[in-house]
C-alpha positions as CSV (number, residue, x, y, z in Angstrom):
1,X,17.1,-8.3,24.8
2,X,19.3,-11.3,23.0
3,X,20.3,-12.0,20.4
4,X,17.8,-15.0,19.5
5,X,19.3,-15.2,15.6
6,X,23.2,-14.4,14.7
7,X,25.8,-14.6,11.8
8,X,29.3,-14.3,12.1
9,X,31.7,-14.2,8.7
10,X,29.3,-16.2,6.8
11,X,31.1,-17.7,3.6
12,X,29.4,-19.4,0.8
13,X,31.1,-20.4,-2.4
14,X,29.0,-22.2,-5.6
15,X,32.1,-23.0,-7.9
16,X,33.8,-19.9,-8.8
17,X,30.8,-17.9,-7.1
18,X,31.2,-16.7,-3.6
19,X,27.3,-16.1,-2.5
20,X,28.6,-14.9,0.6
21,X,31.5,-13.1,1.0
22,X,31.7,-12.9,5.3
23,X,28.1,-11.9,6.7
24,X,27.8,-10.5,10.1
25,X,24.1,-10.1,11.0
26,X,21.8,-10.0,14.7
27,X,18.1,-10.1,15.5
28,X,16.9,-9.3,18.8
29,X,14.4,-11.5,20.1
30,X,10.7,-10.3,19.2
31,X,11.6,-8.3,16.5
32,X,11.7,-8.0,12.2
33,X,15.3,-8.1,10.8
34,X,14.9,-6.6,7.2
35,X,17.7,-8.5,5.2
36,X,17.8,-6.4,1.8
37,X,19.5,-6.5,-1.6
38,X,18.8,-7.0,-5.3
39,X,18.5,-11.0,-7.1
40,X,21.7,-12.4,-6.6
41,X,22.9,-10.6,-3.5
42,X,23.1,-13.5,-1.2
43,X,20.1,-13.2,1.0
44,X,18.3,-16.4,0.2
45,X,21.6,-18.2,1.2
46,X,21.8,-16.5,4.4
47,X,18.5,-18.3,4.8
48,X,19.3,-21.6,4.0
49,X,22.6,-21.2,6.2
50,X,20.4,-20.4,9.0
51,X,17.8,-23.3,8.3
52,X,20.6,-25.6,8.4
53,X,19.6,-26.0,4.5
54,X,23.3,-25.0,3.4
55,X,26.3,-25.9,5.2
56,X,28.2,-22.8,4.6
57,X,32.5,-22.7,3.7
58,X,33.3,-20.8,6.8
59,X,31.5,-18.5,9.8
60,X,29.5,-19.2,12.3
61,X,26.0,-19.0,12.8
62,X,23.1,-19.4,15.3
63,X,19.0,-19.6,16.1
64,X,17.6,-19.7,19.5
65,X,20.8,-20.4,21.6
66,X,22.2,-23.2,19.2
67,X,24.5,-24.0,16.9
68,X,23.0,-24.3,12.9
69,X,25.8,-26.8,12.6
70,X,26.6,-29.0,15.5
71,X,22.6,-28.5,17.2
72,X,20.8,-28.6,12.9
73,X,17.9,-30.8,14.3
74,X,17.6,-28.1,17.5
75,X,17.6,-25.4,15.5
76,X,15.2,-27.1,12.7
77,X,12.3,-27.7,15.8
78,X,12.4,-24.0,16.5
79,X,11.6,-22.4,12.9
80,X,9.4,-21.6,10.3
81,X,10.4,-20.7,7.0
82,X,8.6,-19.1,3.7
83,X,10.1,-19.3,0.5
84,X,9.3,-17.4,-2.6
85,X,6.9,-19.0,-3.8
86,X,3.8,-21.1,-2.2
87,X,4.6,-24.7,-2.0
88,X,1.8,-25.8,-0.7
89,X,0.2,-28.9,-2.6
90,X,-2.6,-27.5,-5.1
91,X,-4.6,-31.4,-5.2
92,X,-5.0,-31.0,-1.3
93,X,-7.5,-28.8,0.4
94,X,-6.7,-26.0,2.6
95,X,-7.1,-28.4,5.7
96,X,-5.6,-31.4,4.3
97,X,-2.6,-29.4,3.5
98,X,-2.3,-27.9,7.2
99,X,-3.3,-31.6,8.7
100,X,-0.7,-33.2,6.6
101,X,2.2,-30.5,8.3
102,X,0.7,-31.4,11.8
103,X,1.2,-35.1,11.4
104,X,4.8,-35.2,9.8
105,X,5.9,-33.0,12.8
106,X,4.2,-36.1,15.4
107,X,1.3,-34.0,16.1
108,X,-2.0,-36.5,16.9
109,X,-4.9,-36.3,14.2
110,X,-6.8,-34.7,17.1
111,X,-4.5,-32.1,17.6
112,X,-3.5,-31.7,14.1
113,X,-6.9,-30.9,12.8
114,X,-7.7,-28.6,15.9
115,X,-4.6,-26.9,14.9
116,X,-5.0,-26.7,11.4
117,X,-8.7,-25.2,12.0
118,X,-7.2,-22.2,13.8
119,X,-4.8,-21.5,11.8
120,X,-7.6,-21.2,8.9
121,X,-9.5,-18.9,11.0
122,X,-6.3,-16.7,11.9
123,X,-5.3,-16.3,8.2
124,X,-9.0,-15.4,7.2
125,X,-9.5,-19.5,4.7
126,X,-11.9,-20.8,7.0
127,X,-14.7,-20.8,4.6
128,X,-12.4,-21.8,2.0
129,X,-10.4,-24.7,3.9
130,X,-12.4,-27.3,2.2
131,X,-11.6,-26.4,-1.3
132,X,-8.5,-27.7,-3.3
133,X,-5.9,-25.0,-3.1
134,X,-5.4,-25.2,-6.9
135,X,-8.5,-23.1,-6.8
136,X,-6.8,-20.0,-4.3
137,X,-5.5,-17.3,-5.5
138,X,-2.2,-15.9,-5.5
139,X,-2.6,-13.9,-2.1
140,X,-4.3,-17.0,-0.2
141,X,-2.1,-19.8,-1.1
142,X,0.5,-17.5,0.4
143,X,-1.5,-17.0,3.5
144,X,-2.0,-20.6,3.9
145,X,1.7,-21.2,2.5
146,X,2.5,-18.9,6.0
147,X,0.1,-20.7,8.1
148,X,1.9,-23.9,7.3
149,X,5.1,-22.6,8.6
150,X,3.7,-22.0,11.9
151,X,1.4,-25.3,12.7
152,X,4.2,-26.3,15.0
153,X,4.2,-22.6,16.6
154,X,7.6,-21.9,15.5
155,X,9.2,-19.1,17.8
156,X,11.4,-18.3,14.7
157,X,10.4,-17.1,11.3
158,X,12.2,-17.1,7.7
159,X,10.6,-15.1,5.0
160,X,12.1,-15.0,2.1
161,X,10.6,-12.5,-0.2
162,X,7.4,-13.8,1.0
163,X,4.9,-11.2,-1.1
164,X,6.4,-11.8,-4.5
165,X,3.7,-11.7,-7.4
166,X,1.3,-10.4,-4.9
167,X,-1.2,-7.3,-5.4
168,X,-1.1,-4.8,-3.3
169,X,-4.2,-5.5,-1.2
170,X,-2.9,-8.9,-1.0
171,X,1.0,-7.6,0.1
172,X,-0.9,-5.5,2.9
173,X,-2.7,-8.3,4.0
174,X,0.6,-10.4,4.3
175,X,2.6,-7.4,6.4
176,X,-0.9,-7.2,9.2
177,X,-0.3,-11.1,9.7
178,X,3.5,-10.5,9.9
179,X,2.5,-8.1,12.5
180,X,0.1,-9.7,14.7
181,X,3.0,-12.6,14.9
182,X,5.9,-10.1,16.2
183,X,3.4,-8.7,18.2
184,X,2.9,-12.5,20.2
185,X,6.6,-12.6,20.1
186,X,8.0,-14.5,16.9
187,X,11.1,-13.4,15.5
188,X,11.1,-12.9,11.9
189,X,14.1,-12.6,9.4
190,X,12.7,-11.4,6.5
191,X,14.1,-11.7,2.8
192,X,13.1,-8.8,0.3
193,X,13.7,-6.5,-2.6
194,X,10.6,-4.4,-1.9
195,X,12.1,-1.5,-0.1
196,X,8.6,0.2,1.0
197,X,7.7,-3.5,2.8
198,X,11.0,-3.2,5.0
199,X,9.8,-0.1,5.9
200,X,6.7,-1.1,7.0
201,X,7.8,-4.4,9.1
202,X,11.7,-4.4,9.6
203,X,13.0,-2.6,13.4
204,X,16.3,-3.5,12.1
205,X,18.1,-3.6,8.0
206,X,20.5,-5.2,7.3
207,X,21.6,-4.3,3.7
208,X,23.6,-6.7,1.5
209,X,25.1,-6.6,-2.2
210,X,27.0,-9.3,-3.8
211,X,27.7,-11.4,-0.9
212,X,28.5,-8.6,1.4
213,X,27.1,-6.1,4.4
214,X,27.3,-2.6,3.4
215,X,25.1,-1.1,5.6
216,X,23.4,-2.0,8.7
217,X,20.2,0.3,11.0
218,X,17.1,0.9,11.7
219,X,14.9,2.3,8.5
220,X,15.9,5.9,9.5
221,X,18.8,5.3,10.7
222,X,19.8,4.2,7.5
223,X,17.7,7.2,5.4
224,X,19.0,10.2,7.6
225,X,22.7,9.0,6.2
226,X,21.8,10.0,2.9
227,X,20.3,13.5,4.1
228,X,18.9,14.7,0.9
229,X,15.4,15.6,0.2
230,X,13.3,14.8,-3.0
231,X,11.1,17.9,-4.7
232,X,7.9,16.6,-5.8
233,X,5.7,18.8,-8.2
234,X,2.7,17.7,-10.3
235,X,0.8,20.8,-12.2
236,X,-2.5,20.4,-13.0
237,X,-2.3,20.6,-16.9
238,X,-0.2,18.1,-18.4
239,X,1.3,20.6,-20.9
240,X,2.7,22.8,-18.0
241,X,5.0,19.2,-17.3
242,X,8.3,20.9,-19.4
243,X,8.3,24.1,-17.7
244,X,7.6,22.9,-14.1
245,X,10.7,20.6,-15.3
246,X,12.9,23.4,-16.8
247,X,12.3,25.6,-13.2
248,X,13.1,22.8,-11.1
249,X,16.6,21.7,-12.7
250,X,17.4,25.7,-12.9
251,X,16.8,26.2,-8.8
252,X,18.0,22.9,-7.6
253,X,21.1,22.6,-10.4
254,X,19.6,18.8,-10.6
255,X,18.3,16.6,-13.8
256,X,14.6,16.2,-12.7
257,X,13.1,12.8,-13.1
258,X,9.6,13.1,-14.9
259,X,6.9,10.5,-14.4
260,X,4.0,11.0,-16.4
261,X,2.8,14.3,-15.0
262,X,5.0,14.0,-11.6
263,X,7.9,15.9,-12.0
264,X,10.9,15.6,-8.8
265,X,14.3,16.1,-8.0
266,X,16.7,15.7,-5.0
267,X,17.6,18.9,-3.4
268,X,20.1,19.6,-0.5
269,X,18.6,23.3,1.1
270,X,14.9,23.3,2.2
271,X,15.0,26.9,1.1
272,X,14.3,25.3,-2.5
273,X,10.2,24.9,-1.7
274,X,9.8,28.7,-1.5
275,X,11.8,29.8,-4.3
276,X,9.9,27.1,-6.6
277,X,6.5,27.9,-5.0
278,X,7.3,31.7,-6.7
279,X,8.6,30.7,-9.6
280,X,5.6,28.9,-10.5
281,X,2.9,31.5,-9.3
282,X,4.5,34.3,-11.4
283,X,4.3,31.7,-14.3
284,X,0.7,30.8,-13.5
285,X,1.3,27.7,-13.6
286,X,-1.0,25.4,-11.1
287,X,0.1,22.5,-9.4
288,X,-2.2,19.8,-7.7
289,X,0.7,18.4,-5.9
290,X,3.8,19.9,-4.3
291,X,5.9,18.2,-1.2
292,X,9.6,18.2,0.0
293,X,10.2,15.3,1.5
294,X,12.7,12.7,2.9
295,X,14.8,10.2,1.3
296,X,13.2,6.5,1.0
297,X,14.7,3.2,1.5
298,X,14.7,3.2,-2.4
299,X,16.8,6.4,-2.3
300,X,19.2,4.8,0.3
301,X,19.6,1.8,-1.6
302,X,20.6,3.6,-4.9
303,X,22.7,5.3,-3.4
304,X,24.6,2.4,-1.3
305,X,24.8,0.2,-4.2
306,X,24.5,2.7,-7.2
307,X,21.2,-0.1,-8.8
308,X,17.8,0.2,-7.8
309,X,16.8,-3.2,-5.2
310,X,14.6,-4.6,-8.0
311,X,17.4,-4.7,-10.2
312,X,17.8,-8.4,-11.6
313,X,20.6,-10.3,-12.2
314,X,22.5,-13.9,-11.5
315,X,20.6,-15.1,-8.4
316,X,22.4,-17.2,-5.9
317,X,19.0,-19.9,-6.0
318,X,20.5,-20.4,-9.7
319,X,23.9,-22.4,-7.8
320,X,23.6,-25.9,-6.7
321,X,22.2,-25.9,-3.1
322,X,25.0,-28.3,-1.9
């Protein structure tokens, strides 16, 4: 399997800010490249390199077998690309936004509207592709935001931090439609600081902090580096909380981390579960939750870079996109 997307020593300077410090990334072809890091860690410049958006300082870079600098207009006929936030036009309707993609890329009205009325059906707007999207909510104007990415059945994806401000039912509905793509064979590079969604949808990570790579696997790849476990106990009465907390940092030697009832710490020896599990019983103290399990991409991530991924900051979308 190929490379179809590639970075080599990508540099990026804004004035005295260097967005990108020398990124190295690959994505195999029919696959989810996870491209993580907190606002401000270059990511969304790595996708405007790639979408021939941004000319970067030095590196080289490529989508589909060609150059993103000396074969731009190649490369711009074989993607799609999502940005943060929806930009479809809210005085159109669902259909007049998707016909008016379909014509500016030469399709016929014919085979623009045909197009545009299967993409509706795909991404579940059919019965609302009449109505102005200024009256969609947050989860289907990104849905239709996606299906105008893909009218001209782009074989290559960009999302960048595509289910930001989304609820959860509307995030889950995003990664099935993510999937269903992969799964025809689009390769997706996708942008975000929600470490459970790269879980979910990335084969590949790529992580990234202040312009540079600092780690690079596959989701376990990348959590089995760490190797520590989190303790997880919630007692049943809430006033039970201290004492759960107090037996936990004495057998593990940790500061627990107390969440309203949910009281857990990292530990290093499996052995820990037992010895808590007695502790507890001779205090009669009952739990309605206890689990040892392993570290999260969240874990990882804190660990890497010492900041949780959410963590904001100076974002490189702040710089001058020239």
């Amino acid at each position: 399997m190929g490379d179809a997307i590639w970075a080599e020593g990508l540099v990026k300077r804004f004035g005295a800010t260097t967005a990108l410090a020398g990124v190295d990334l690959r994505v195999p072809a029919g696959t989810v490249l996870g491209l993580l890091g907190p606002n401000g860690a270059g990511k969304t410049t790595v996708v405007r390199v790639l979408a021939t958006l941004l000319v970067p300082d030095a590196g080289r870079a490529g989508v589909g077998g060609h150059d993103v600098l000396r074969e731009a207009h190649c490369v711009r006929q074989l993607i799609g690309l999502t940005g943060q936030y929806a930009s479809v036009d809210e005085q159109l309707t669902g259909t007049e936004n998707l016909l008016l993609i379909g014509r500016l890329l030469g399709m016929s009205r014919r085979d623009s509207r045909a197009r545009a009325a299967e993409l509706l059906e795909q991404f579940g707007l059919a019965d609302a592709g009449g109505r102005a999207v200024g009256t969609f909510s947050g989860g289907m104007r990104r849905r239709l935001d996606l299906a105008a990415s893909l009218v001209g059945r782009p074989p290559f994806l960009f999302l960048d931090e595509p289910t930001t401000g989304l609820d959860p039912r509307a995030r889950t509905e995003l990664w099935d439609l993510v999937r269903r793509l992969v799964a025809g064979g689009t390769t997706v590079l996708l942008t975000t600081q929600y470490l459970d969604e790269a879980d979910e949808l990335a084969d590949d990570i790529v992580v990234i902090d202040r312009g540079k790579v600092i780690a690079t696997g596959t989701p376990e790849e990348l959590k089995s580096r760490i190797g520590a476990r989190t303790l997880a106990v919630r007692p049943m009465e809430a006033g039970r909380v201290p004492m759960v907390r107090d037996v936990i940092a004495e057998l593990t030697g940790a500061t627990p981390e107390v969440r309203g009832e949910l009281v857990t710490a990292p530990v290093a020896d499996p052995a820990i579960l037992p010895a808590v599990v007695r502790r507890l019983d001779e205090a009669d103290v009952i739990v309605t939750e206890l689990a040892l399990r392993g570290s999260s991409l969240s874990e990882v991530f804190l660990t890497l870079t010492g900041r949780p991924a959410e963590e904001s900051g100076q974002s490189e979308e702040e710089a001058p996109a020239a």
